[in-house]
MIVEX-340631 format. One record per residue (C-alpha): residue number from 1; x, y, z; residue in three letters. Coordinates in steps of 0.5 Angstrom, whole numbers. Example, Ala and Ser with C-alpha at 12.3 -4.5 7.8 and 13.67 -1.06 7.14 Angstrom:
REM MIVEX-340631
<1; <25; -9; 16>; 'Ala'>
<2; <27; -2; 14>; 'Ser'>
//
This chain:
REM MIVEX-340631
<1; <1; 50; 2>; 'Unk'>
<2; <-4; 44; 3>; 'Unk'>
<3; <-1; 43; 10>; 'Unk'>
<4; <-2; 49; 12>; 'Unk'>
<5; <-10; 49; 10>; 'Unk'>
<6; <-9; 41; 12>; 'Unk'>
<7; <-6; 44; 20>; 'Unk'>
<8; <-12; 49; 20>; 'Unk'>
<9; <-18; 45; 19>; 'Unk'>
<10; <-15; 39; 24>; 'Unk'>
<11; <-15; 44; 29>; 'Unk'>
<12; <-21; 46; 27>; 'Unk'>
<13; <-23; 41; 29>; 'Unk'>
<14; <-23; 41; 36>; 'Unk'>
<15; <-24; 48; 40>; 'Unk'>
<16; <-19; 49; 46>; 'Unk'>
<17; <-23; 56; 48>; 'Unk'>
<18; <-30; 54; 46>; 'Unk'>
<19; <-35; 48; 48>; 'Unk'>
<20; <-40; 51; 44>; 'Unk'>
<21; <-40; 58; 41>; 'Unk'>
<22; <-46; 58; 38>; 'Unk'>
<23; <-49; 60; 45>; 'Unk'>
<24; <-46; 66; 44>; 'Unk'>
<25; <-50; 68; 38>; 'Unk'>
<26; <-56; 73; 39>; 'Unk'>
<27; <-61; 67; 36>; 'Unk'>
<28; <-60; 63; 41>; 'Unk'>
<29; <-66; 62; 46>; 'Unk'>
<30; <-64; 60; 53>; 'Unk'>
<31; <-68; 55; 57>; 'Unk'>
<32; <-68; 61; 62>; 'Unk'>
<33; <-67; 69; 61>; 'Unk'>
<34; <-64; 73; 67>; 'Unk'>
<35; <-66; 80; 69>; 'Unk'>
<36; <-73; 79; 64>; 'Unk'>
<37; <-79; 76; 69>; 'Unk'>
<38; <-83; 81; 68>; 'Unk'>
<39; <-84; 83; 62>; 'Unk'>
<40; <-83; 74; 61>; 'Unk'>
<41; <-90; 75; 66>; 'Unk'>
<42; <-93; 81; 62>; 'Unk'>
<43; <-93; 77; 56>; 'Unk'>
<44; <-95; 71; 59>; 'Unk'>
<45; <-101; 73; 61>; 'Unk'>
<46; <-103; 78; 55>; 'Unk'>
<47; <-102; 70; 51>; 'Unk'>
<48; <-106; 66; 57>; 'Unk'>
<49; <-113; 67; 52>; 'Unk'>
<50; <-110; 63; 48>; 'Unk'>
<51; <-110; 57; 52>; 'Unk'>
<52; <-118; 57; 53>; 'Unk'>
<53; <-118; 59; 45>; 'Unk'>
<54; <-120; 65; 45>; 'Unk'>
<55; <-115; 71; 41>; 'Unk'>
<56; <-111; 74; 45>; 'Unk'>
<57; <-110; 83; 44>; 'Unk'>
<58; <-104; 85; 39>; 'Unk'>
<59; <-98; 87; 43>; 'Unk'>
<60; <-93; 92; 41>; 'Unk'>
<61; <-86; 91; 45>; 'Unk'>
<62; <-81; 96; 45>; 'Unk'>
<63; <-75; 98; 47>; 'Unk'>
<64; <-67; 99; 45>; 'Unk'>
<65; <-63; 93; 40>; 'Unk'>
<66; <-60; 89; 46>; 'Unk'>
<67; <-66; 89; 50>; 'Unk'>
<68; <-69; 82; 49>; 'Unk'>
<69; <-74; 83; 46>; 'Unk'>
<70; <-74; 78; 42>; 'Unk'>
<71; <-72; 73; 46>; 'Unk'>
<72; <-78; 74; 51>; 'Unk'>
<73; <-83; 74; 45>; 'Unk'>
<74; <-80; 67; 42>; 'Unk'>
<75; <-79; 64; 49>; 'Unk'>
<76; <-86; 66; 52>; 'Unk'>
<77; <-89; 63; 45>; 'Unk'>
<78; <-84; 57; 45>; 'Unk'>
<79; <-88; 55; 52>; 'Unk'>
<80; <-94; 57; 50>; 'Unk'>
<81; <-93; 52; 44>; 'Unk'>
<82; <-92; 46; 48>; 'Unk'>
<83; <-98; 48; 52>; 'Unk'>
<84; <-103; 48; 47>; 'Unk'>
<85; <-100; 41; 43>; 'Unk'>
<86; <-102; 39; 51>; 'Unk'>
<87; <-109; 41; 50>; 'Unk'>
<88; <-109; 40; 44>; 'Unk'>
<89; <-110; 47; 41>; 'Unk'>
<90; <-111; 48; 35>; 'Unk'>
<91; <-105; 54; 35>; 'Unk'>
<92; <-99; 57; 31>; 'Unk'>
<93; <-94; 63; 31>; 'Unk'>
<94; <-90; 65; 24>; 'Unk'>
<95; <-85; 69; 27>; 'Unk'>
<96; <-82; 74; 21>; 'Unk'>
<97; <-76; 80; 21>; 'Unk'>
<98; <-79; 85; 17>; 'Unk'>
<99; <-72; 88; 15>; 'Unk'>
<100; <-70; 81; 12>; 'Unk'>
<101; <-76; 79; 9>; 'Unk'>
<102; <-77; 87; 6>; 'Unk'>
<103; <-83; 88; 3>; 'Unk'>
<104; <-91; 86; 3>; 'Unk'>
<105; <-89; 81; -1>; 'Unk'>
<106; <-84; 78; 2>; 'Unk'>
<107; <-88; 78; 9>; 'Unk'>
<108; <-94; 76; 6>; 'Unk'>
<109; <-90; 70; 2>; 'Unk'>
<110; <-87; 68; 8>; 'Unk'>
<111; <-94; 67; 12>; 'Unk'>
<112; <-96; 63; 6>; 'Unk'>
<113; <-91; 59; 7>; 'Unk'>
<114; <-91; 58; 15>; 'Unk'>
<115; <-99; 56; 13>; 'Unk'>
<116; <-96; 51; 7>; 'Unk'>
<117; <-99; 55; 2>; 'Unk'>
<118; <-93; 54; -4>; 'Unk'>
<119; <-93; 61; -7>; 'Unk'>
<120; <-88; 63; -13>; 'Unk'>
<121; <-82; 68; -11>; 'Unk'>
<122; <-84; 73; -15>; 'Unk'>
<123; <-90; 74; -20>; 'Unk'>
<124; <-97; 75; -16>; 'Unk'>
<125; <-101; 80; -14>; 'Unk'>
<126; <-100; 82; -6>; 'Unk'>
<127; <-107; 82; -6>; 'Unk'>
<128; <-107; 74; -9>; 'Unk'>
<129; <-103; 72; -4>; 'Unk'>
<130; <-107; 75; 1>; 'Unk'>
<131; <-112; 72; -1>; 'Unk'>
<132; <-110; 64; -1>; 'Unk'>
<133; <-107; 66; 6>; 'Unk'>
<134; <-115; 67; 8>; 'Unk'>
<135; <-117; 61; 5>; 'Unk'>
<136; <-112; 57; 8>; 'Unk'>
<137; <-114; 60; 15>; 'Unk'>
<138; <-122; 58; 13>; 'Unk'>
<139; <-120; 51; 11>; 'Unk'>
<140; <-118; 49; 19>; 'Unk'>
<141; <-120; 52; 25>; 'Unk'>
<142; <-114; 56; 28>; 'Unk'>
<143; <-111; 60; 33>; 'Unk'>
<144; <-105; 64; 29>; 'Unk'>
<145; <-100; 68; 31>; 'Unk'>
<146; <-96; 74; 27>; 'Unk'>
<147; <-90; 77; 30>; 'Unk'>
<148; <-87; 82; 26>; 'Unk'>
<149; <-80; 83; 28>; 'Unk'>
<150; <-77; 90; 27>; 'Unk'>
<151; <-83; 93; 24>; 'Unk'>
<152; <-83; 99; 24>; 'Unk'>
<153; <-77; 98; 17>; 'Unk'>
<154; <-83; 95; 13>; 'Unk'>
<155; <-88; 102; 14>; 'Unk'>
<156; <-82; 107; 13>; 'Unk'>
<157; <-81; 104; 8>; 'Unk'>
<158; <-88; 102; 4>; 'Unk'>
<159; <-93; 105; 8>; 'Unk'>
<160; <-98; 101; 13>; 'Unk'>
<161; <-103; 99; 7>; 'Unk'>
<162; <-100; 91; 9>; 'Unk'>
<163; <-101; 92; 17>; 'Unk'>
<164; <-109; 95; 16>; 'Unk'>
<165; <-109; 88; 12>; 'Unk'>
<166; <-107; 84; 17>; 'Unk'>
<167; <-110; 89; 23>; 'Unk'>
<168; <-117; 87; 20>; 'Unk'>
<169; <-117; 80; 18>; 'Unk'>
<170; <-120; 77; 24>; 'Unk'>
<171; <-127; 81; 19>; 'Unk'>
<172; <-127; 77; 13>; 'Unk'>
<173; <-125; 71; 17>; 'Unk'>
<174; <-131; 66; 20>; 'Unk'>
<175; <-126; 59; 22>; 'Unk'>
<176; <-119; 62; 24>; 'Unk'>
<177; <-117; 68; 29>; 'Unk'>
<178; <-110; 72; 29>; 'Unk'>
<179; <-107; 76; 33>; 'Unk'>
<180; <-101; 81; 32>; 'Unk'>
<181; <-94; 81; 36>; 'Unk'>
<182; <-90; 88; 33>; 'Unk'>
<183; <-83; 89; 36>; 'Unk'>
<184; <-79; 95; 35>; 'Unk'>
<185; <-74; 101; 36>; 'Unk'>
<186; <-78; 106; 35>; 'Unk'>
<187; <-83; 108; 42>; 'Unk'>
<188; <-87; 112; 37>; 'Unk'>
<189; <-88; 107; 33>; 'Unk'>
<190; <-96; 107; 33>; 'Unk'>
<191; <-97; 114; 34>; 'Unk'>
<192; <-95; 115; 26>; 'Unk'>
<193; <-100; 111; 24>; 'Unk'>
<194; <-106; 111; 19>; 'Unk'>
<195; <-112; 113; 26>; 'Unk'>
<196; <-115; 108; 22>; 'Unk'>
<197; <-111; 102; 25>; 'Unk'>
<198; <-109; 105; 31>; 'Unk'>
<199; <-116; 105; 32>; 'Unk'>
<200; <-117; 97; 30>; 'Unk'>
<201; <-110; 95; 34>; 'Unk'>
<202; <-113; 94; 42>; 'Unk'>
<203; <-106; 93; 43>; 'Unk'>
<204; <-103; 92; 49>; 'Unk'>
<205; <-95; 96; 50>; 'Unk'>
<206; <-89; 93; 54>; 'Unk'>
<207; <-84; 97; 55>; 'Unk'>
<208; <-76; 94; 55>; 'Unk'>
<209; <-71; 98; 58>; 'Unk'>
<210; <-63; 98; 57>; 'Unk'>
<211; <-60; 92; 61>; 'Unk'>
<212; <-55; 95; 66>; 'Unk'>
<213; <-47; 93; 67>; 'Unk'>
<214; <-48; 88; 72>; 'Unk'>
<215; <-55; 85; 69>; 'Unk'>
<216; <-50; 84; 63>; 'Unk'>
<217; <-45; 80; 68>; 'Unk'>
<218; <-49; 75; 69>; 'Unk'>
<219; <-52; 74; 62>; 'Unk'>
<220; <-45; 72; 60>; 'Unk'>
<221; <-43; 69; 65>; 'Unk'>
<222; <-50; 64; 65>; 'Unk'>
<223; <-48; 64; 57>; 'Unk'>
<224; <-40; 63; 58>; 'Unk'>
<225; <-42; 57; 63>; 'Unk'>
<226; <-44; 53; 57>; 'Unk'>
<227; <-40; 57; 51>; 'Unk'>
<228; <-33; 56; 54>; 'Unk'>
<229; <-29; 50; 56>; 'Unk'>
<230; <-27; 51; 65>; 'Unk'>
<231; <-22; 57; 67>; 'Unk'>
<232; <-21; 60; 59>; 'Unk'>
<233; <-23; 66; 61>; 'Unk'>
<234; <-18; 72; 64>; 'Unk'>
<235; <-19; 76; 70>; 'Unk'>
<236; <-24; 82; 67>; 'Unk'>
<237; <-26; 78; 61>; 'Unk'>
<238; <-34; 78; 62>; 'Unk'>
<239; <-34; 85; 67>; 'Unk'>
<240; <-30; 89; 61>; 'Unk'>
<241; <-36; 85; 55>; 'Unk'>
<242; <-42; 88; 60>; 'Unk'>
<243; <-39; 95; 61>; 'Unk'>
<244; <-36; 96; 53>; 'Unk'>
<245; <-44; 93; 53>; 'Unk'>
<246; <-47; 98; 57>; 'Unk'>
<247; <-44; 104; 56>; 'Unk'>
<248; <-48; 103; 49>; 'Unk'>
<249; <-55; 103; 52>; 'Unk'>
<250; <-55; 96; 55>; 'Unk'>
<251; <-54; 92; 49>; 'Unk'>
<252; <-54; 85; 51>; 'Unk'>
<253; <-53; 82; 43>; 'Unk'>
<254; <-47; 87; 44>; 'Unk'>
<255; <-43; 84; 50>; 'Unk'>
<256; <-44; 78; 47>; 'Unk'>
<257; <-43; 79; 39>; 'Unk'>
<258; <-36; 82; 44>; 'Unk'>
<259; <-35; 75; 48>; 'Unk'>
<260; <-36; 71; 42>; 'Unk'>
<261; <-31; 75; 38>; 'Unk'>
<262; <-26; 76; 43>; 'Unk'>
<263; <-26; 68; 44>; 'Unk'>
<264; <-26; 67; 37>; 'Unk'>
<265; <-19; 71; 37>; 'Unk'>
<266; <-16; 68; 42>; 'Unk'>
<267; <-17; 61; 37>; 'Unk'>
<268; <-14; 64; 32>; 'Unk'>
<269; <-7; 67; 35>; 'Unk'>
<270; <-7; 60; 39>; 'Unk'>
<271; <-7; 63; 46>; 'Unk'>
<272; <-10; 59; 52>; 'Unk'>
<273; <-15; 64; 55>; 'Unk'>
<274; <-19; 69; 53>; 'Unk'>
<275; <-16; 76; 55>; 'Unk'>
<276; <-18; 83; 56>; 'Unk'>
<277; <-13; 85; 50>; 'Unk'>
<278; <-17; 80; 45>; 'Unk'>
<279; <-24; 84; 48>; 'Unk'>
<280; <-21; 91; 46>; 'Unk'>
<281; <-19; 87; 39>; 'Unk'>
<282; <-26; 85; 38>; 'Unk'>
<283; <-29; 92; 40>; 'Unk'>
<284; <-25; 94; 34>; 'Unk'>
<285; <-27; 89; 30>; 'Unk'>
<286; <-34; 89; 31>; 'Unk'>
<287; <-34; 97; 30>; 'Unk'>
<288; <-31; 97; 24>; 'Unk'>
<289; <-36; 91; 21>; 'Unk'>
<290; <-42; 96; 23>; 'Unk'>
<291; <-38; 102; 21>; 'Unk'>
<292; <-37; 99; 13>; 'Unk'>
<293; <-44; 96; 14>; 'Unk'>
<294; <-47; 103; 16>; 'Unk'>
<295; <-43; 109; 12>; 'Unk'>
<296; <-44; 104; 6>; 'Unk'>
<297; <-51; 104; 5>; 'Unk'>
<298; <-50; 112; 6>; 'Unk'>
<299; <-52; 116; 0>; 'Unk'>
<300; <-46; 121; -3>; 'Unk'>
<301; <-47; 127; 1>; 'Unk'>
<302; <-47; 125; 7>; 'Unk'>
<303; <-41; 121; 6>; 'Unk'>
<304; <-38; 128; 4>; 'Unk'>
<305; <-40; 132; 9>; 'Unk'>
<306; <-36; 125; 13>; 'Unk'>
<307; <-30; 127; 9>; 'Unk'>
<308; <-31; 134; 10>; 'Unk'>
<309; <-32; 133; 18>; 'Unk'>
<310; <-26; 127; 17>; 'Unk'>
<311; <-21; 133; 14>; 'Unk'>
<312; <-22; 140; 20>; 'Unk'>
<313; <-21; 133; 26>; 'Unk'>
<314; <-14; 132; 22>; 'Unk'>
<315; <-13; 139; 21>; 'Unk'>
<316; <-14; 139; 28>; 'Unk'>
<317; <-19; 145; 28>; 'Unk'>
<318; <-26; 146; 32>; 'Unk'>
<319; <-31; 144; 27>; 'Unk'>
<320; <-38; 148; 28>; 'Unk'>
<321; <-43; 147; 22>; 'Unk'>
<322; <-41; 153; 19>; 'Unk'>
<323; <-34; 150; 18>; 'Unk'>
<324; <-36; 143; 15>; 'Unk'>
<325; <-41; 147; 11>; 'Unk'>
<326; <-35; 151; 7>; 'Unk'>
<327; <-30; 145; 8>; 'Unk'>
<328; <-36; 140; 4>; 'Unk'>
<329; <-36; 145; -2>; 'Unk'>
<330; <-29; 146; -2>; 'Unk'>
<331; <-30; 138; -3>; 'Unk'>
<332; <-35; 138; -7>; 'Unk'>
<333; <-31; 144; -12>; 'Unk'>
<334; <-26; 139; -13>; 'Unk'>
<335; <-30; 133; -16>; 'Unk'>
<336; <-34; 137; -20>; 'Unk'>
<337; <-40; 135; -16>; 'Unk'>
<338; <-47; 140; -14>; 'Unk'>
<339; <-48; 142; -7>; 'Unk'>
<340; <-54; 142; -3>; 'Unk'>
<341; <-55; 147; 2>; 'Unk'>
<342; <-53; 149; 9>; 'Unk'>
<343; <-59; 147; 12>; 'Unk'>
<344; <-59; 140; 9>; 'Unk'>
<345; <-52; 139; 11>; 'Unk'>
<346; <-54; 141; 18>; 'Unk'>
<347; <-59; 136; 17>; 'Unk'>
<348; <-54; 130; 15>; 'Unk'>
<349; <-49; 132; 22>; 'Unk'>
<350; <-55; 131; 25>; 'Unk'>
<351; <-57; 125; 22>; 'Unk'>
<352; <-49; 123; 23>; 'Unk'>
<353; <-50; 124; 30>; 'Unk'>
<354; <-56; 119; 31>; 'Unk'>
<355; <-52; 114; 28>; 'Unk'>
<356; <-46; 114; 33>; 'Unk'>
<357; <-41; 117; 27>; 'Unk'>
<358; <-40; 123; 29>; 'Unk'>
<359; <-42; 128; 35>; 'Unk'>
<360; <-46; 134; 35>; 'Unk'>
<361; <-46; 138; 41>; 'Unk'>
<362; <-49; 144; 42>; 'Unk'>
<363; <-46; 149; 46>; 'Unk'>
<364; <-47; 156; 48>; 'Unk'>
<365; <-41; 162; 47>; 'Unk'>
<366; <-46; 168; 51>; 'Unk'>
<367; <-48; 173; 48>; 'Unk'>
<368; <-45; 170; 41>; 'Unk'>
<369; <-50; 165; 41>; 'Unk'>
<370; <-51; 158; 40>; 'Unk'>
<371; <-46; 154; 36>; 'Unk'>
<372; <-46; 146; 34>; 'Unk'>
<373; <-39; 143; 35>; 'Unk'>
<374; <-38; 137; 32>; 'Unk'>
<375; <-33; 131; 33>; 'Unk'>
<376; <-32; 124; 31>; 'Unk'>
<377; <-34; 118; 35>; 'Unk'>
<378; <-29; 114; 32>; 'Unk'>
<379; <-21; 113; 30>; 'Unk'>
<380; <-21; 116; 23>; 'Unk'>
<381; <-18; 110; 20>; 'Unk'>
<382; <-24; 106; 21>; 'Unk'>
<383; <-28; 111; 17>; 'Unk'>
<384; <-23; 112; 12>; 'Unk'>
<385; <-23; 105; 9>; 'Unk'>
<386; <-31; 105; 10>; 'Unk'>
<387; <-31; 110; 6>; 'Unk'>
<388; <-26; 108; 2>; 'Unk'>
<389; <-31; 103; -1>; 'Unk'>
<390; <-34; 108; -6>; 'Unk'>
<391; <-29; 109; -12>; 'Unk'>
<392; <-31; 116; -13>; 'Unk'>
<393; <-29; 118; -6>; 'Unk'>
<394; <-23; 116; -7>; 'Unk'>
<395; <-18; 122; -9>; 'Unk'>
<396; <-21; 126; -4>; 'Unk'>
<397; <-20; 121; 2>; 'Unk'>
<398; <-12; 120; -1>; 'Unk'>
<399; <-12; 128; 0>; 'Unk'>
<400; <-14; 129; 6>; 'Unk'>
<401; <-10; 123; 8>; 'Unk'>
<402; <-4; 126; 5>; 'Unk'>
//
């Protein structure tokens, strides 16, 4: 057994397939950002203030996943970081994913801690960290930063008390000057806020649309350059990753989660290119991790209305709401657990439906009305051993599957 692991760890060791793969990953920043010059040029002189020490507007950026919004803000602010070093500019930026640091402490914390200030995980009032964070900011002149990546996942979840906090600062502060940069999914975003801190936002909007499939081609093709050794990919690798990509709404972060992973593939099966077979594998691959991670985190009847959908496919029927309704209690029936009602199940479908596991199409049967035919968006196994991570669902999906 030791020779065994002893022959994957030396061939571990030296990629035949990768000069360097971590190029591939989303978080890496490349020296240059393809099809993103306006929006590099927006931003620029949005931040251009800061280089004559004043405080620039907030801004807000929106756009899909995959868009590069990220990787502007952090190209753009890592340009404007060297430049007022240069000037000498008393200037930082404290970049924070909000799905990551989840709650107002956690932001608040992290803040601290990009200021210097030790604050304990746990234990202090907001409020307290809050305000260690404003003396800080008064001890030294400062122009600060703040960019809250996904945003909007901190205010659906605990309101937006943390952002009039942080809209409002500049109030109590005499030394210091902060500005905001919010980055989300949701273009709505500001128009569900409280009116009091839209009206103290002044921010400024960029917009990013979706990447198309030949703006996703050379993405990869200036990320395969430094990330692959010459001539291992096959013919049809990067135009299959981008089109797959572009499909799903131009996500630049998909085709390459899909180049990395087609590559990594290829290494484990010891082939000496990267073909358009391991592309379509870690297609595979890649849904069923985002299919786990997405129906896990579903709550019970959502994932028996699934199971109910999952049940009249296999059955081969035409799966309207009414259909999914009856089938769903008959499920329900058999574990003993209580049902909700048929306007809350149509409410899941619809909420199955943004989240790309099923399709819910409505469509017009003339005088008969309009009826919602509902599909699946993906092969049923995939669904199956997602759901089959909940041990109460267990009987159920061994009789559907027979």
């Amino acid at each position: 057994m030791s020779d065994i692991i002893e022959e994957i760890l030396m061939a571990a060791t030296k990629s035949r397939i990768f000069k360097n793969r971590d190029i591939l990953r989303p978080d890496y920043i490349p020296d240059t950002l393809p099809h993103r010059e306006n929006e590099i040029r927006k931003l620029a002189q949005i931040l251009a203030p800061i280089l004559r020490e004043e405080r620039p507007n907030n801004v807000f950026i929106y756009g899909l996943t995959g868009t590069g919004k990220t990787a502007v803000t952090l190209f753009v602010l890592k340009h404007i970081d060297k430049k007022t070093k240069e000037l000498n500019i008393s200037f930082q930026y404290s970049y924070i994913n909000c799905r990551q640091s989840d709650t107002p402490y956690r932001i608040l914390s992290e803040l601290a801690s990009s200021l210097g200030i030790r604050v304990p995980f746990t234990g202090l009032a907001t409020s307290e960290v809050y305000k260690r964070i404003i003396r800080a900011l008064e001890l030294k002149k400062r122009l600060l930063l703040i960019v809250l990546d996904e945003i909007d996942f901190i205010i659906k979840k605990h309101g937006d008390d943390l952002l009039y906090k942080l809209v409002r600062i500049n109030d109590v502060l005499k030394n210091s000057k902060v500005s905001l940069i919010g980055i989300t999914n949701d273009v709505n975003f500001v128009e569900r806020l409280d009116p009091r801190i839209r009206s103290s936002l002044g921010e400024e909007e960029i917009i990013f649309s979706p990447y198309n499939a030949l703006q996703l081609e050379d993405i990869l093709r200036q990320r395969a350059r430094e990330a692959f050794h010459d001539n291992v990919l096959g013919e049809g690798v990067i135009e299959l990753c981008a089109a797959i990509a572009a499909r799903e709404h131009g996500d630049a972060r998909r085709a390459l989660d899909l180049l990395r992973v087609a590559g990594e593939l290829a290494e484990r099966e010891g082939a000496r290119r990267v073909t358009i077979e391991h592309v379509y594998k870690a297609r595979d691959e890649l849904e069923r991790d985002r299919v786990q991670e997405v129906v896990h985190t579903l709550p019970l009847h959502s994932k028996l209305v699934l199971l109910a959908i999952l049940a009249l496919v296999k059955e081969g029927k035409i799966t309207t709401t009414g259909e999914v309704y009856n089938t769903y209690i008959k499920i329900c029936k058999s574990v003993r657990i209580e049902t909700v009602t048929q306007r809350r199940v149509s409410d899941i479908i619809n909420e199955l439906d943004m989240l790309g596991l099923v399709n819910a199409k409505v469509v017009s049967r003339g005088r008969y009305g309009k009826t919602k035919i509902i599909s699946i968006n993906l092969k049923p196994d995939i669904l199956y051993d997602a759901l089959s991570r909940d041990p109460r669902l267990e009987p159920i999906i061994n009789n559907i599957r027979g």
